[in-house]
C-alpha positions in Angstrom: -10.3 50.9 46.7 -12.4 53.6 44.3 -14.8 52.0 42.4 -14.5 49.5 40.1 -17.0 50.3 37.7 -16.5 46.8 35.7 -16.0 43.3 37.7 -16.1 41.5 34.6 -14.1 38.3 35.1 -10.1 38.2 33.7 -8.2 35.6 32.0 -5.7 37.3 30.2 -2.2 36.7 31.8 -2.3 34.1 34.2 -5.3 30.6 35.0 -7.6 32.0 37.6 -7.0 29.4 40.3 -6.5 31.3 43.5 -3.2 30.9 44.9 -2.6 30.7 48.4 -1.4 34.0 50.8 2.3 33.1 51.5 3.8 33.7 54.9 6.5 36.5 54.0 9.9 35.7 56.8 10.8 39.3 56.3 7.6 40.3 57.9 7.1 37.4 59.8 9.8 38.3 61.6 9.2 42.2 62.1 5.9 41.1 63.6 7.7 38.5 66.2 10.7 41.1 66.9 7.8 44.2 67.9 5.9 41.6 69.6 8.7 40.4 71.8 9.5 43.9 72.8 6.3 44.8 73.7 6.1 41.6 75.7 9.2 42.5 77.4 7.5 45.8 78.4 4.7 44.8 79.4 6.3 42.6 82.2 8.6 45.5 83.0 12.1 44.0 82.6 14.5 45.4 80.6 17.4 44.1 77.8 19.6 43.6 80.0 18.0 41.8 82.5 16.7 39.3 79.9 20.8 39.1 78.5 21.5 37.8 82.2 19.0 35.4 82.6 19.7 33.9 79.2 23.4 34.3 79.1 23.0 36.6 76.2 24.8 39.6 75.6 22.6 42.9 75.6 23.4 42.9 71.8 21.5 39.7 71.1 18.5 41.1 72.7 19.0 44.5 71.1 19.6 42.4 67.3 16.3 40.2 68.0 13.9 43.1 68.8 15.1 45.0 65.7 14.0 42.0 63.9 18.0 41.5 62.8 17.9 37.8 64.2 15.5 35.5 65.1 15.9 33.4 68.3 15.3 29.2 68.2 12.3 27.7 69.4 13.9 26.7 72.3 15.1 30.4 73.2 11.6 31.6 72.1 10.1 28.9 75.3 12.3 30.7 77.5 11.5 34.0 76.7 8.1 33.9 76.8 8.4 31.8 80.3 10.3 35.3 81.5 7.8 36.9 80.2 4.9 35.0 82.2 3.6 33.7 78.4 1.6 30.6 78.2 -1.3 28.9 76.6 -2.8 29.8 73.2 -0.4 33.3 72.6 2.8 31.1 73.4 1.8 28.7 70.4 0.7 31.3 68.3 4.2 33.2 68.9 6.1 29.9 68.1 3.8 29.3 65.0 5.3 32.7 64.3 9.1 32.3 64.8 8.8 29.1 62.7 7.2 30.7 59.5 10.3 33.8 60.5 13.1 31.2 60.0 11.8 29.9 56.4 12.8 30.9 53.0 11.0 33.5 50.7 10.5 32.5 46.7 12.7 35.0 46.2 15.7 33.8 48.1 15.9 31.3 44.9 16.8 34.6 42.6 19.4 36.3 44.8 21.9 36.1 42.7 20.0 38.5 40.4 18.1 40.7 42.9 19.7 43.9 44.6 19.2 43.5 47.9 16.6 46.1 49.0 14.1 44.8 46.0 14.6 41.7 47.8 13.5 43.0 51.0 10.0 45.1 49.4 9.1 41.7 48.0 9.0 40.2 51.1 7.4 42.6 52.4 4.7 42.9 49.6 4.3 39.1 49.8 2.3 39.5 53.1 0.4 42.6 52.3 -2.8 42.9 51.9 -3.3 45.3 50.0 -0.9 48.1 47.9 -1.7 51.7 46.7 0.9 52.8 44.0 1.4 55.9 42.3 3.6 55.4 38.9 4.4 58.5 37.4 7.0 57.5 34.7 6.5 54.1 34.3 3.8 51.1 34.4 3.6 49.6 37.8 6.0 46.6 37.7 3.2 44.3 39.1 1.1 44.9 35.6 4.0 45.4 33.4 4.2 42.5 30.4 7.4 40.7 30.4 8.5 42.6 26.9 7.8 45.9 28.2 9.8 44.9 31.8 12.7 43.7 29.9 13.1 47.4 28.5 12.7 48.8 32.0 15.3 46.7 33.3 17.4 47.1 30.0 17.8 51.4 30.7 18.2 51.0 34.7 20.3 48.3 34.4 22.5 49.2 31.4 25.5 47.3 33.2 23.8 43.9 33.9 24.6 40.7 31.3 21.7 39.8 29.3 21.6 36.4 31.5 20.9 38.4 34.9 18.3 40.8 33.0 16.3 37.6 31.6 16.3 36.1 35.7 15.0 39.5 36.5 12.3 39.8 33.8 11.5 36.3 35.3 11.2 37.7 39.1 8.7 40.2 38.1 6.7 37.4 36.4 6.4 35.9 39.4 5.9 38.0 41.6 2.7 39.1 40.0 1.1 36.2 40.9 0.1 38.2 44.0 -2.6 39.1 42.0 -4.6 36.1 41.9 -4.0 35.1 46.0 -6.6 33.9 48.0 -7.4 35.9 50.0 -7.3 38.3 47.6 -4.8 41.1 47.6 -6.3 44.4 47.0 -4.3 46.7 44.4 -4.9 50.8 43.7 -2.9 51.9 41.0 -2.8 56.0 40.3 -0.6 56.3 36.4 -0.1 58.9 35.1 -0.7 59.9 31.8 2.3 60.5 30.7 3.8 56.5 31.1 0.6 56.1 28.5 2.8 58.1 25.7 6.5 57.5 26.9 7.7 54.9 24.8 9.7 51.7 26.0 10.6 49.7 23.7 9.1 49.8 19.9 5.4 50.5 19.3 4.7 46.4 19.5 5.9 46.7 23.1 4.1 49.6 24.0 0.9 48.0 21.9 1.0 44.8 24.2 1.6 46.7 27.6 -1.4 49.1 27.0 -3.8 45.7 26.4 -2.4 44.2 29.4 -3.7 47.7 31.4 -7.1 47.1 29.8 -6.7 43.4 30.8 -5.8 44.4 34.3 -8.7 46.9 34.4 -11.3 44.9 34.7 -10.0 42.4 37.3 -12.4 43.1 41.1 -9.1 43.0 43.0 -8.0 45.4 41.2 -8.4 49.5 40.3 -6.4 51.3 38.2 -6.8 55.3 37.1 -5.3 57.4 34.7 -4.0 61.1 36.1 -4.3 63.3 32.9 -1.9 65.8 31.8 -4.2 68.5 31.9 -5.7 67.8 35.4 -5.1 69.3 38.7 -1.8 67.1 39.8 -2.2 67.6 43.8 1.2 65.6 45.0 4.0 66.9 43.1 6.3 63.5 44.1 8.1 60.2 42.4 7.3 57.1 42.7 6.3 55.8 45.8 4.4 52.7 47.1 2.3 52.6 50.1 1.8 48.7 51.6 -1.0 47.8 54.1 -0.9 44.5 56.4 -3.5 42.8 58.0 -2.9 40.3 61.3 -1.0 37.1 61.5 -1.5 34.8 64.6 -3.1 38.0 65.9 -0.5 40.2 65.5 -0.8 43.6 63.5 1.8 45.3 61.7 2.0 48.8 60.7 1.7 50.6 56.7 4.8 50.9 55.3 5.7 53.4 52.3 8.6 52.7 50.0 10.3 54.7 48.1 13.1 53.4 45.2 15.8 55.2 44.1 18.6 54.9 41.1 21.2 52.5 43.4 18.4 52.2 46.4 15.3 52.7 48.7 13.8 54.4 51.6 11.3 52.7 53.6 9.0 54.7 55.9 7.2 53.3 58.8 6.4 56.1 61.2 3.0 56.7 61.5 2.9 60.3 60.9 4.7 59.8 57.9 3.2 56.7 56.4 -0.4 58.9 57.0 1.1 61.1 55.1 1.6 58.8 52.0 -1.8 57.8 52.6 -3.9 61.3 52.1 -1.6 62.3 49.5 -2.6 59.0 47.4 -6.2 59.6 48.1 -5.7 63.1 46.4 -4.0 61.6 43.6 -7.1 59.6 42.9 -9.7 61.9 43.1 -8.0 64.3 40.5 -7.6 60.7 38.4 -10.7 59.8 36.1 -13.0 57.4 36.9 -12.2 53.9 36.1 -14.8 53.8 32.7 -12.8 57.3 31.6 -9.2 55.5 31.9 -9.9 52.7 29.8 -11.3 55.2 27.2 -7.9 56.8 27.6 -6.0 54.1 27.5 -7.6 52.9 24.1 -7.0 56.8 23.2 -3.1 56.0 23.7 -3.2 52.7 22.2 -4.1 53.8 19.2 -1.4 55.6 18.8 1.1 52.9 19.1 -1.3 50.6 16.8 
């Protein structure tokens, strides 16, 4: 991240007791499905080979290394036997499968949750760090539940006011990310503009701005203001770049993500994601410091005072 320029300590939206890093299934189970192809791979055997000597079809094989099913313990012993597997990266790759067959939080709000949110939650849930660049609109993760409630009111104009509330309530908790131990690491790049749109009336847009000063001075955390007038070097929506460390010493590659209207792209090619990456970096050094986008963000609040 830039610098932080203020570590004062926060207490603003949430207690500070640390909560601990989740194990996200949707990731979980990436990790396991890359894992077990590269195993297969690396002993030189291929899908179908491994279909025959577990009585599987070639489709099973195909579904579980494109992370579409996970196999049971008892399948995971036997591939890893095939695969000449043993000792302390056998346990750590049947710790994995185990945390890939639970439940996410968020399973609990399906009935509210479009499925692809669903998905970049779990996959957010076991970053460790996020770099977003919010061009319209406050970052979900620092929006106040007032000012997400008007969000979700425009984009959702069709959903009853019961699902809206349950969805108001997701966001709420999934921005307790923010206080995980370890902590996760957030780079927000607004732009000016979501600073004078108004959502809502000029209490909501009063409260949101205070939460962004809040947020600002939190270590985990930076957050810059693109200006109007400055040089805007990536002409692009929304987008959210998402960064993963190991688990049971496996790696997992950036992802970008991009939402639509009805929808979502995710990008994982490493050309592509790279991409993402320098374009963000460009964002922020045409973004003022972190001392100069409080002072704006007061500049703006005032207005809505």
């Amino acid at each position: 991240m830039w610098d932080q320029g203020n570590t004062k300590p926060y207490g603003f939206l949430w207690s500070v007791t640390p909560v601990p890093e989740p194990a996200s299934p949707i990731v979980r189970r990436k990790r396991l499905a890359a894992e077990l192809r590269r195993l297969r791979e690396r002993a030189d055997v291929t899908g179908e080979f491994i279909a025959e000597r577990m009585h599987w079809s070639t489709s099973k094989v195909s579904r579980i290394e494109n992370a579409h099913t996970t196999p049971r313990p008892a399948e995971i012993k036997k591939l890893l036997l095939l695969y000449g597997v043993d000792g302390p990266e056998a346990d750590e790759l049947a710790a994995l499968a185990q945390e890939a067959n639970r439940k996410g939080w968020w399973k609990a709000y399906s009935d509210a949750l479009p499925g692809f949110h669903a998905a970049f939650i779990g996959l957010e849930a076991e970053a460790t760090s996020s770099s977003h660049w919010a061009p319209e609109v406050v970052s979900g993760l620092l929006q106040t539940e007032d000012y997400a409630r008007e969000v979700i009111r425009t984009t959702s104009s069709t959903v009853p006011p019961g699902e809206i509330e349950r969805m108001v309530e997701v966001r709420v908790v999934r921005q307790q990310i923010l206080k995980r131990d370890p902590p996760f690491e957030l780079t927000v790049v607004l732009d000016e503009s979501a600073l004078l749109r108004r959502i809502g009336d000029n209490t909501v847009m009063s409260l949101q701005l205070k939460r962004l000063l809040e947020v600002s001075e939190m270590t985990n955390l930076s957050l810059r203001i693109l200006p109007l007038d400055a040089y805007h070097p990536v002409l692009a929506g929304a987008f959210v770049l998402l960064q993963f460390g190991q688990a049971h010493d496996i790696g997992y590659h950036d992802i970008a993500y991009i939402e639509h209207f009805t929808d979502s792209v995710y990008i994982e090619a490493e050309r592509d994601t790279f991409q993402y990456k320098i374009g963000f970096a460009r964002l922020g050094e045409s973004s003022l410091d972190a001392h100069q986008s409080r002072a704006r963000i007061v500049q703006a609040k005032a207005k809505w005072d």
